[in-house]
C-alpha positions as CSV (number, residue, x, y, z in Angstrom):
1,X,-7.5,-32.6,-20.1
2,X,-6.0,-29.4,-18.9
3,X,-7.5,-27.8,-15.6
4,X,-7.8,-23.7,-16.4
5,X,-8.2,-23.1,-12.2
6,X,-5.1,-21.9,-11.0
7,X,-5.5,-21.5,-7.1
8,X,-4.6,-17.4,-6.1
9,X,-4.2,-17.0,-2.3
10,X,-6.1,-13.9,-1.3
11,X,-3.6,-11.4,0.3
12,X,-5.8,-11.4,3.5
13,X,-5.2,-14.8,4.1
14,X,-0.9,-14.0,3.9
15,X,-1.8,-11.3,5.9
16,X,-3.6,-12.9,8.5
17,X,-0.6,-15.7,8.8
18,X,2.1,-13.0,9.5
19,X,0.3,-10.7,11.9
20,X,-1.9,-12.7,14.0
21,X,-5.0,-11.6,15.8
22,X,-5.5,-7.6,17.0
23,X,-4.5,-7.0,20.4
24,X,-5.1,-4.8,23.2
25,X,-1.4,-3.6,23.5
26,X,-1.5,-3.1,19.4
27,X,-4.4,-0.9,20.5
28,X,-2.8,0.8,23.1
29,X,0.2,1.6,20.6
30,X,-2.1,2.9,18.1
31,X,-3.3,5.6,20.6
32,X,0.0,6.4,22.9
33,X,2.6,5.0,20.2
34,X,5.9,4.4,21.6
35,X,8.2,6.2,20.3
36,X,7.8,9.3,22.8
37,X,8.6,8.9,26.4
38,X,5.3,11.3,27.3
39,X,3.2,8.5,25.3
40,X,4.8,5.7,27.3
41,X,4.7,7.4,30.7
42,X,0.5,8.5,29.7
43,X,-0.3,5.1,29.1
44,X,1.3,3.4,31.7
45,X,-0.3,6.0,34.5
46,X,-3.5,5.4,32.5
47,X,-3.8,1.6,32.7
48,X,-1.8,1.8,36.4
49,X,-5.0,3.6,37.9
50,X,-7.4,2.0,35.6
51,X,-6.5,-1.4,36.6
52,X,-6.3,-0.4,40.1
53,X,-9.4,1.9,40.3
54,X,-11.3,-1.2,38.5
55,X,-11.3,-4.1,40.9
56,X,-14.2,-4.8,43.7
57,X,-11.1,-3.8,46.4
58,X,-11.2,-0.5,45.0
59,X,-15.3,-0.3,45.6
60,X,-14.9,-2.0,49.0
61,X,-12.4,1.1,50.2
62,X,-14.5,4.1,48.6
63,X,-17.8,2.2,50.2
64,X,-16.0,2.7,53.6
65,X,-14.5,6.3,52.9
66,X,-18.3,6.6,51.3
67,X,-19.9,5.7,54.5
68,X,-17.1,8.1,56.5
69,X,-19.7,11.0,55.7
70,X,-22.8,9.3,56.1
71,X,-23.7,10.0,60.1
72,X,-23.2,14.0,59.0
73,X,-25.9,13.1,55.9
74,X,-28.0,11.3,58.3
75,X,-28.1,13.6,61.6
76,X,-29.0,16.9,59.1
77,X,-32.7,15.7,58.6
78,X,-32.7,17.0,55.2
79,X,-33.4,14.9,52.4
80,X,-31.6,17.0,50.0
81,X,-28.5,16.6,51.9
82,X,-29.3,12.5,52.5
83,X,-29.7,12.6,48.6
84,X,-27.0,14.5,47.6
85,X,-24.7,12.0,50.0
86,X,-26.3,9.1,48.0
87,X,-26.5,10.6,44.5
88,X,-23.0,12.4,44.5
89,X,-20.9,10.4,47.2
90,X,-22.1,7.3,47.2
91,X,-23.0,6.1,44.1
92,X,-20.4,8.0,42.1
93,X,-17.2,6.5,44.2
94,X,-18.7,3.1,44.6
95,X,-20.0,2.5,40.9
96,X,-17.3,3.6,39.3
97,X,-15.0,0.3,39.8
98,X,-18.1,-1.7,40.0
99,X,-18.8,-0.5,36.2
100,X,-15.1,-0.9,35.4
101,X,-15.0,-4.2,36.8
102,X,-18.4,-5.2,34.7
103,X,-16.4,-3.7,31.6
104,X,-13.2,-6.0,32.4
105,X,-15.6,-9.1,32.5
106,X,-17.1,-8.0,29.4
107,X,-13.8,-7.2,27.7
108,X,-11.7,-10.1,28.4
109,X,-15.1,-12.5,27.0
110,X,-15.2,-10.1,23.6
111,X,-10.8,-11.0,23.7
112,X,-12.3,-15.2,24.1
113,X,-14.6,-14.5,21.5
114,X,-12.6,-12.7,19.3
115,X,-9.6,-14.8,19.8
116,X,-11.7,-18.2,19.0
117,X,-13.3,-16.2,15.2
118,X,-9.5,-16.1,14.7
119,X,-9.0,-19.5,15.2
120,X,-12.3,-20.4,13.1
121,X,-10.6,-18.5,10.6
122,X,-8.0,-19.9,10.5
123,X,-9.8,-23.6,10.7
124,X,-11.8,-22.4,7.9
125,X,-9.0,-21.4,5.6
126,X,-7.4,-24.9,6.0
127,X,-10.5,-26.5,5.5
128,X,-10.6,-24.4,2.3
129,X,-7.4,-25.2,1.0
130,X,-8.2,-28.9,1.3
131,X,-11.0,-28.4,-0.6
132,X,-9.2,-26.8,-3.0
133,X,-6.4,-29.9,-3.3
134,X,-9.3,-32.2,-3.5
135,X,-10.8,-30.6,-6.5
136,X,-7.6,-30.4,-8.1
137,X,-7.3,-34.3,-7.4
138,X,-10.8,-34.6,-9.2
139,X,-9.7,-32.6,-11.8
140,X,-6.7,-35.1,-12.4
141,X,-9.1,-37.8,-12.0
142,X,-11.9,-36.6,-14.0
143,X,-9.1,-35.7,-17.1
144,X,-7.7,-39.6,-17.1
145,X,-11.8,-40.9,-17.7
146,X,-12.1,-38.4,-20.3
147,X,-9.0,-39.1,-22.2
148,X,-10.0,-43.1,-21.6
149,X,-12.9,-42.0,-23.3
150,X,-11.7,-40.4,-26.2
151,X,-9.2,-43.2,-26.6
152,X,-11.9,-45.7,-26.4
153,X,-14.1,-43.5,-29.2
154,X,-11.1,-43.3,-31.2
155,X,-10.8,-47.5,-31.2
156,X,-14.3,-47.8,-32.1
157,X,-14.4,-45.2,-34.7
158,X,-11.5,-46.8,-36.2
């Protein structure tokens, strides 16, 4: 018996061997790519003050320069000016590297999870490819029974 599957790796899966999973620096590239010195310095200045402005130091130091003005706020009596200090001083210099912080946490678990759907991928593809070899053993198999079969027809017909 002659087996008519013929096993066609999908391109994806040759792909997905060669490059590897997406990356923040491919990212990066994609946006400020490389090959101008502009790019380079823009995304180095870029992630420099983002990686320094998002860290609970950073919102530790604009709490205190925060709470520099916060006597003047205080002694003026006038709400407005209390929550003006609050709304535009305040808040704005301390949640800013609070929120980037939160979006770092956030980021580097979508990277785990991401990174681990790779890897399930990958798991997956083996898994399918042994399928794949173990149907094509069956195949084999299955063929010798059938032509025992014939064969065995054939001696009793005859």
């Amino acid at each position: 018996m002659s087996s008519t599957f013929e096993y066609q790796q999908h391109s994806r899966a040759t792909d997905r061997l060669t490059q590897g999973p997406p990356t923040v620096k491919a990212a990066a590239k994609s946006i400020h790519p490389q090959d101008k010195l502009i790019n380079r310095f823009n995304r180095r200045v870029g992630l420099g003050i983002t990686t320094t402005v998002g860290t609970m130091w950073c919102a530790y130091v604009f709490t205190a320069i925060a709470l520099v003005s916060l006597p003047a706020a205080i002694m003026s009596n006038n709400a407005i000016v209390i929550i003006a200090w609050i709304a535009q001083t305040f808040l704005q210099l301390v949640l800013l590297p609070v929120i980037i912080v939160g979006q770092n946490i956030q980021a580097a678990a979508a990277d785990a999870r991401s990174s681990a759907t790779y890897e399930d991928a990958g798991a997956i593809l083996e898994e399918a490819k042994q399928i794949q070899l173990h149907l094509a053993s069956q195949d084999a198999a299955i063929g010798a029974l059938l032509d025992k079969m014939k064969a065995l027809e054939r001696g009793a017909a005859g």
